[in-house]
C-alpha positions as CSV (number, residue, x, y, z in Angstrom):
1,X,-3.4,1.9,-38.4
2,X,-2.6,5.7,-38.3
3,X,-6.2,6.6,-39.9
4,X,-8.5,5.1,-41.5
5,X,-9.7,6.4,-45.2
6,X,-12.1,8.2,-46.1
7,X,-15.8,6.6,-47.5
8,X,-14.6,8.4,-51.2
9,X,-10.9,7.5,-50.8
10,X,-9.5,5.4,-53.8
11,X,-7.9,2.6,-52.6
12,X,-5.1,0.6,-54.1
13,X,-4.6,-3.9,-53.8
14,X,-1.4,-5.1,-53.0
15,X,-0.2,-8.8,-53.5
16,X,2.8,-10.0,-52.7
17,X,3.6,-13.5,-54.2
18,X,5.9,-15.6,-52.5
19,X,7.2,-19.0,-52.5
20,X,5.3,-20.7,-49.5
21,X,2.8,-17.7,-49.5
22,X,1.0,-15.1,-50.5
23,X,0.5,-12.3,-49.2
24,X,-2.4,-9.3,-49.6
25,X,-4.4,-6.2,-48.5
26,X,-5.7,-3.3,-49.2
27,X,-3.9,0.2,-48.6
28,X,-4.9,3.6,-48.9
29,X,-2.3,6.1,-50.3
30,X,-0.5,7.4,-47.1
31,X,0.4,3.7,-46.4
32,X,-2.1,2.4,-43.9
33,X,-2.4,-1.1,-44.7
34,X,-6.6,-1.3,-43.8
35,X,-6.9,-4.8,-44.4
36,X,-4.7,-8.4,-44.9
37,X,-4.4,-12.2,-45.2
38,X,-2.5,-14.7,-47.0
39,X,-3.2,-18.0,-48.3
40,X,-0.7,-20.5,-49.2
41,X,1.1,-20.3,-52.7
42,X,2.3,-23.5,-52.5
43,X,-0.6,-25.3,-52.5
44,X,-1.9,-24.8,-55.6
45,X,0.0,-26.8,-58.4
46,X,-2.1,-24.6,-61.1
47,X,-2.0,-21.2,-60.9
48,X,-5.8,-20.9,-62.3
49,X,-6.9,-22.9,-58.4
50,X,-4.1,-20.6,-57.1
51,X,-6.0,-17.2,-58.7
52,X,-9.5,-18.7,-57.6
53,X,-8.8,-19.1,-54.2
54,X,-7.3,-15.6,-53.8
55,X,-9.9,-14.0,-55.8
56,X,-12.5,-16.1,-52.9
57,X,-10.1,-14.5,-50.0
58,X,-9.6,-10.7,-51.3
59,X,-13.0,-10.3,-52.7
60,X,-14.1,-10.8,-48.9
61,X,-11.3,-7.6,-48.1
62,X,-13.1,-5.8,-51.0
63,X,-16.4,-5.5,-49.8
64,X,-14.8,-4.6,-46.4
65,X,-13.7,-1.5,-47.6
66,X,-16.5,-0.1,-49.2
67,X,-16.3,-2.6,-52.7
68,X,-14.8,-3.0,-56.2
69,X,-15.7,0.8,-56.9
70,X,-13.3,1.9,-54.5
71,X,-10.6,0.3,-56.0
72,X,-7.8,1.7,-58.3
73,X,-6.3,-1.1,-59.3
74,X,-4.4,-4.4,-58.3
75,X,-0.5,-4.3,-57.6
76,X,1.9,-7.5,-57.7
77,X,4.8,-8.9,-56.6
78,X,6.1,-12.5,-57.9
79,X,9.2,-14.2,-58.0
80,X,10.4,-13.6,-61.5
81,X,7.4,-11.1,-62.6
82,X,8.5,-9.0,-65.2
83,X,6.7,-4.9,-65.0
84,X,6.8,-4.9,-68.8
85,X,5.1,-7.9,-70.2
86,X,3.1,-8.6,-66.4
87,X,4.4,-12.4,-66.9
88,X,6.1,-14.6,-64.4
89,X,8.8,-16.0,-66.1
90,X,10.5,-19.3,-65.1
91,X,10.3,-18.7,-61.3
92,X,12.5,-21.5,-59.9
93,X,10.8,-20.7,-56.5
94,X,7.3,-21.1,-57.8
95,X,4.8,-24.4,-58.2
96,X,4.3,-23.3,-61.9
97,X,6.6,-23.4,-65.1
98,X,7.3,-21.2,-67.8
99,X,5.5,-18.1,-68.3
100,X,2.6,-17.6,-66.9
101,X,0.3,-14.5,-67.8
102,X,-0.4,-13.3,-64.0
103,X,-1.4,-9.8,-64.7
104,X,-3.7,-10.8,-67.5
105,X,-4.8,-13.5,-65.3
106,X,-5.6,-11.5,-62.3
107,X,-7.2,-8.5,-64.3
108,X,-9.0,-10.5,-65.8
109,X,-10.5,-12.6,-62.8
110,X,-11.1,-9.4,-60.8
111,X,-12.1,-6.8,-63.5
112,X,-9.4,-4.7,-62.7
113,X,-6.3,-2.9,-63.8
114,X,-3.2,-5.0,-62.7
115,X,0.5,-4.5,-63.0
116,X,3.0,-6.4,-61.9
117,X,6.8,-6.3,-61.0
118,X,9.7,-8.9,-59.3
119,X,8.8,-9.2,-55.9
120,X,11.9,-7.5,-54.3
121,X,11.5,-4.7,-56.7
122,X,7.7,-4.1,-54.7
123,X,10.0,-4.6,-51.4
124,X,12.4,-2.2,-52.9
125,X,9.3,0.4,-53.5
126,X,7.9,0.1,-50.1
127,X,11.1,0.6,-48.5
128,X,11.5,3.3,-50.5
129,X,8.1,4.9,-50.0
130,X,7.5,4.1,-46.4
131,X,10.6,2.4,-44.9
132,X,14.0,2.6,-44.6
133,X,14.7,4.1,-47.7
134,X,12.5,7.4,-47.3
135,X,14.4,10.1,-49.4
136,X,17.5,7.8,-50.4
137,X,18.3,8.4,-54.6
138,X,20.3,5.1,-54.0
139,X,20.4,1.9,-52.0
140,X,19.9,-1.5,-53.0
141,X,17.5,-3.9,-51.3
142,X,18.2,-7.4,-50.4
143,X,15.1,-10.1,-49.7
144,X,16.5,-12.9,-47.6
145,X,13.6,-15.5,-47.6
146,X,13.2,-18.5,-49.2
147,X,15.4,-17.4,-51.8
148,X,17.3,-14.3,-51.9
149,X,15.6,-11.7,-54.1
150,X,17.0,-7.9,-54.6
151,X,16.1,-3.9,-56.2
152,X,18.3,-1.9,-57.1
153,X,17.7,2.2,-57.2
154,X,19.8,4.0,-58.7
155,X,19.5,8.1,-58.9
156,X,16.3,8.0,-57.4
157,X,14.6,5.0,-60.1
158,X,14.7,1.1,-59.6
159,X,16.7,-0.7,-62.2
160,X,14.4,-2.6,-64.6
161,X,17.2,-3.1,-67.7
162,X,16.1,-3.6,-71.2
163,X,13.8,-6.8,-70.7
164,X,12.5,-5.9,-67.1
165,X,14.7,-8.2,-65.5
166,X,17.7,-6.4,-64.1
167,X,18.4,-6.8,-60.1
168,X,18.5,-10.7,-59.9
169,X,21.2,-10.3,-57.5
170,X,20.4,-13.5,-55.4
171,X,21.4,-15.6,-58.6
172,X,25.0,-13.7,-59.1
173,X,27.3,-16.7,-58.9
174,X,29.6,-15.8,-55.5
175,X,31.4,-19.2,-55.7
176,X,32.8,-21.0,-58.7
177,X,31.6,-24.6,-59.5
178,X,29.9,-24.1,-55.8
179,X,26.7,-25.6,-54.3
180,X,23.9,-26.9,-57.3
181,X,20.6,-24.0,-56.8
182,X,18.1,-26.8,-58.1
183,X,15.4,-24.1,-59.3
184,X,18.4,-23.0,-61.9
185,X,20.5,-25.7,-62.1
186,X,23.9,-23.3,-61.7
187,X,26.4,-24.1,-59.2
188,X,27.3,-21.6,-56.2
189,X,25.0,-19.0,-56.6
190,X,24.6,-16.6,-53.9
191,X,20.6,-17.7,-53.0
192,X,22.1,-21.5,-52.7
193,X,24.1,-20.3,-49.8
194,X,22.4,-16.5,-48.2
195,X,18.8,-17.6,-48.3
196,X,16.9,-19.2,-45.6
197,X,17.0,-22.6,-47.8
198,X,21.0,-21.8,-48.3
199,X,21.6,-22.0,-44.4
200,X,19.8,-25.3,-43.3
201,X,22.0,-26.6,-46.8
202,X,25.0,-25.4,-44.8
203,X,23.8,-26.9,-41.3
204,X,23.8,-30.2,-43.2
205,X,26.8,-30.0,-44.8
206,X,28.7,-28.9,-41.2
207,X,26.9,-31.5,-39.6
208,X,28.2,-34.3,-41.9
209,X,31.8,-32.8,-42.0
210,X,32.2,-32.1,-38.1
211,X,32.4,-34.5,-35.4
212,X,31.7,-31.2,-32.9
213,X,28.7,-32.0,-30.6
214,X,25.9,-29.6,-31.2
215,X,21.9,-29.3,-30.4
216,X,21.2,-29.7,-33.9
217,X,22.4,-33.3,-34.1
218,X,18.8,-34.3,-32.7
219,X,17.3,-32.2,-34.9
220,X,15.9,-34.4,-37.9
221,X,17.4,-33.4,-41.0
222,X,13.6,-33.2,-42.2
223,X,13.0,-31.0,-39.9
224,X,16.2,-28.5,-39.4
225,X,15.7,-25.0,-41.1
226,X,17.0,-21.8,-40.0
227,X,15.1,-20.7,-37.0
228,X,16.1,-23.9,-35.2
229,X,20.0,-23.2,-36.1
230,X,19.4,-19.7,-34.8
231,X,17.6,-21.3,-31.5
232,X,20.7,-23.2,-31.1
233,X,23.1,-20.6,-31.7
234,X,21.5,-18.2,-29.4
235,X,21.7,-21.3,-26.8
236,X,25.6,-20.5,-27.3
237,X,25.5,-23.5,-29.8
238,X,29.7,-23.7,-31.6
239,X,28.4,-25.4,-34.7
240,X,25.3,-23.3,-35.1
241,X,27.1,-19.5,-34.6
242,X,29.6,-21.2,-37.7
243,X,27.0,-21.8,-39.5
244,X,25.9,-18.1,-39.5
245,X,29.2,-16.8,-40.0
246,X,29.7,-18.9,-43.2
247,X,26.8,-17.3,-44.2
248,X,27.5,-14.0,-43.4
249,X,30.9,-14.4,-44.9
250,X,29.1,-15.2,-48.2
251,X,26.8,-12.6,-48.2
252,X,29.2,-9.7,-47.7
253,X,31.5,-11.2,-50.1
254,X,28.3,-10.8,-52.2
255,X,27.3,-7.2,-51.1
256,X,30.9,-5.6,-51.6
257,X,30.7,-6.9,-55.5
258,X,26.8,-5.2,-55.2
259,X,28.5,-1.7,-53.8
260,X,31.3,-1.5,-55.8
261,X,29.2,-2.0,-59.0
262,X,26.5,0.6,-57.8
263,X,28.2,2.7,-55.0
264,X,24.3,2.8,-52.9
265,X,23.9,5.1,-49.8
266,X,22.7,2.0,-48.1
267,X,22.3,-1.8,-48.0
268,X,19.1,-2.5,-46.9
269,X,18.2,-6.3,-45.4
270,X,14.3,-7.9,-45.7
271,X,13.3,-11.2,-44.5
272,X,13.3,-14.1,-42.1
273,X,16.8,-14.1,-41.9
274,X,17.2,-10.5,-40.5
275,X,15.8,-11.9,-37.4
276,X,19.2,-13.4,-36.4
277,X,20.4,-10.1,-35.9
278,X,24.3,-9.3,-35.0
279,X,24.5,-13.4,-35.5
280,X,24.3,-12.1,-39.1
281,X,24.6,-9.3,-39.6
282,X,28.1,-8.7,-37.8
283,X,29.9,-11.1,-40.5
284,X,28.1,-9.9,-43.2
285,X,29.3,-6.3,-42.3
286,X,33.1,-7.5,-41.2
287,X,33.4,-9.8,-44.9
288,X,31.4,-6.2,-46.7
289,X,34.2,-4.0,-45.8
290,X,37.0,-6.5,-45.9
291,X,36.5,-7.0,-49.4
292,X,36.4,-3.7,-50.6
293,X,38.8,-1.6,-52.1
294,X,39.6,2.0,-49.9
295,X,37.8,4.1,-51.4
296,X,34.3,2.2,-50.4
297,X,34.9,1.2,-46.8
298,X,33.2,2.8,-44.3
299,X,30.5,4.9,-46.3
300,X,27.5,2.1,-46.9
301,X,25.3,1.7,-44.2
302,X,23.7,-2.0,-44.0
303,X,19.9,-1.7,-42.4
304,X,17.2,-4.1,-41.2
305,X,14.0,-3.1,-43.0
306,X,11.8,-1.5,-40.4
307,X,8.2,-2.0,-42.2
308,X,6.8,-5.5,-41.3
309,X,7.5,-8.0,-43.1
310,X,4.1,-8.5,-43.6
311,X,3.3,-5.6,-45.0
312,X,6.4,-4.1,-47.3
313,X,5.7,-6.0,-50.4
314,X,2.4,-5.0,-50.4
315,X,3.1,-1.6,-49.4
316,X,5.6,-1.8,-52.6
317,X,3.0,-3.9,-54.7
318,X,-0.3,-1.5,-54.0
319,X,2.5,2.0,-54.6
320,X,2.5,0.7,-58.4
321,X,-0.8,1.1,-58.5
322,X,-0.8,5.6,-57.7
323,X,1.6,5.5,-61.0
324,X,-0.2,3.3,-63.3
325,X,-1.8,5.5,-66.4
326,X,-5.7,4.3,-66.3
């Protein structure tokens, strides 16, 4: 924490909704994330138990620092949230269906302005504010979680389109008639192969198809996900590397359609599955430039997000909150 705020300091709430959890604190306005915790999103098959338990956990952050009269307002990230309407709307990755009003919901529970936006748009936001992306007009962003979420900026503003929905990158279809995304019921989509969920799908796939012997063949299928294929890869594991090339192979098949469509300064990575590092990020770049025409190559940088993980959605979900007109 660079400095703590000051007793009249307004403060700002970020919440940053994601598939297994949520995530939330309280930051001041130069970025110091003061206070955090999380509580599990997937627990909570209504979201009114989901809003009542968070309300129990951030009301106890509140009075922390210095109560509900220091607070501006209430920022959010969710899968799906659209920034004009402040609904989430048919979030495959989410317990609840349909649209749900979540700003109205949360402003209402907590007495207190809320707005809301897509999750990787507040990612997006914080990067841009804080991270990776300080004084870039242009870069997209690129969640690689659970699913595989995205912002796009563009001349210095992220790309809402018409509805609020623009930037759902993740559900871009990358292969034809590919693997079935269940949340959407298309076929190859990019999230059904880039995301976290995408890789252990691949592991079992590669498993069933290869005779090879690997580590991850006494690995329950229960229980294999992608930090266990990267453990085995990094153990100099054949099947596991392939398994993160495929992947990277995918996703910068993906990214070079992304560039060519919005010609960004950078490409920059968020998520679990940044932690493989050159594992995959070195296919991703090779498959990037191979695919793109001439005059592309060799001018988009792709980064690892250097905020924690922890804290960039909320940085990006609490940053809504300076713009908001009260």
């Amino acid at each position: 924490m660079a400095k703590a705020a000051s007793s009249y300091e307004s403060l700002a709430i970020g919440i940053d909704i994601g598939g297994t959890g949520t995530k939330f604190g309280i930051v001041d306005r130069i970025g110091n994330v003061l206070f955090s915790s999380e509580i599990s999103t997937r627990g909570h098959s209504q979201v009114e138990s989901f809003i009542d338990e968070l309300h129990h956990h951030l009301s106890i952050l509140i009075e922390k620092a210095g109560g509900t009269g220091r607070m501006r307002g209430i920022g959010v990230g969710a899968p799906n949230g659209n920034y004009y309407s402040g609904t989430v709307e048919y979030a495959p990755n989410l317990p609840w269906r349909g649209i749900i009003p979540l700003a109205k919901l949360i402003q209402n529970k907590f007495q207190l302005p809320t707005i809301l936006t897509n999750d990787a748009n507040a990612a997006a936001i914080g990067e841009m504010m804080y991270g990776a992306a300080k004084g870039m007009k242009d870069f997209i962003m690129i969640t690689l979680g659970t699913g595989v979420g995205s912002g796009i900026v563009a001349n210095g503003k992220l790309i809402y389109g018409h509805d609020g929905f623009a930037g759902e990158l993740g559900h871009t279809i990358i292969i034809p008639h590919g693997r079935l995304h269940e949340g959407t019921g298309k076929y190859g989509s990019l999230e059904s192969y880039a995301s976290a969920t995408g890789v252990k799908l691949t592991a079992i796939e590669m498993l069933e198809k290869s005779q090879d012997a690997s580590l991850l063949r006494d690995i329950p299928k229960s229980q294999l996900d992608s930090k266990k294929v990267y453990d085995a890869a990094i153990q100099g594991d054949k099947l596991a590397k392939a398994i993160f090339d495929f992947t990277g192979e995918i996703l910068g098949l993906a990214l070079a359609n992304f560039v060519m469509f919005s010609s960004p300064e950078a490409i920059i990575l968020f998520g679990g599955l940044t932690k493989a590092g050159d594992l995959i990020l070195k296919p991703t770049r090779d498959n990037m430039e191979s695919n793109l025409i001439q005059v592309f190559q060799n001018k988009v940088k792709i980064l690892v997000s250097h905020l924690k993980e922890s804290d960039a959605a909320i940085l990006g979900a609490s940053a809504l909150v300076w713009d908001m007109k009260l």
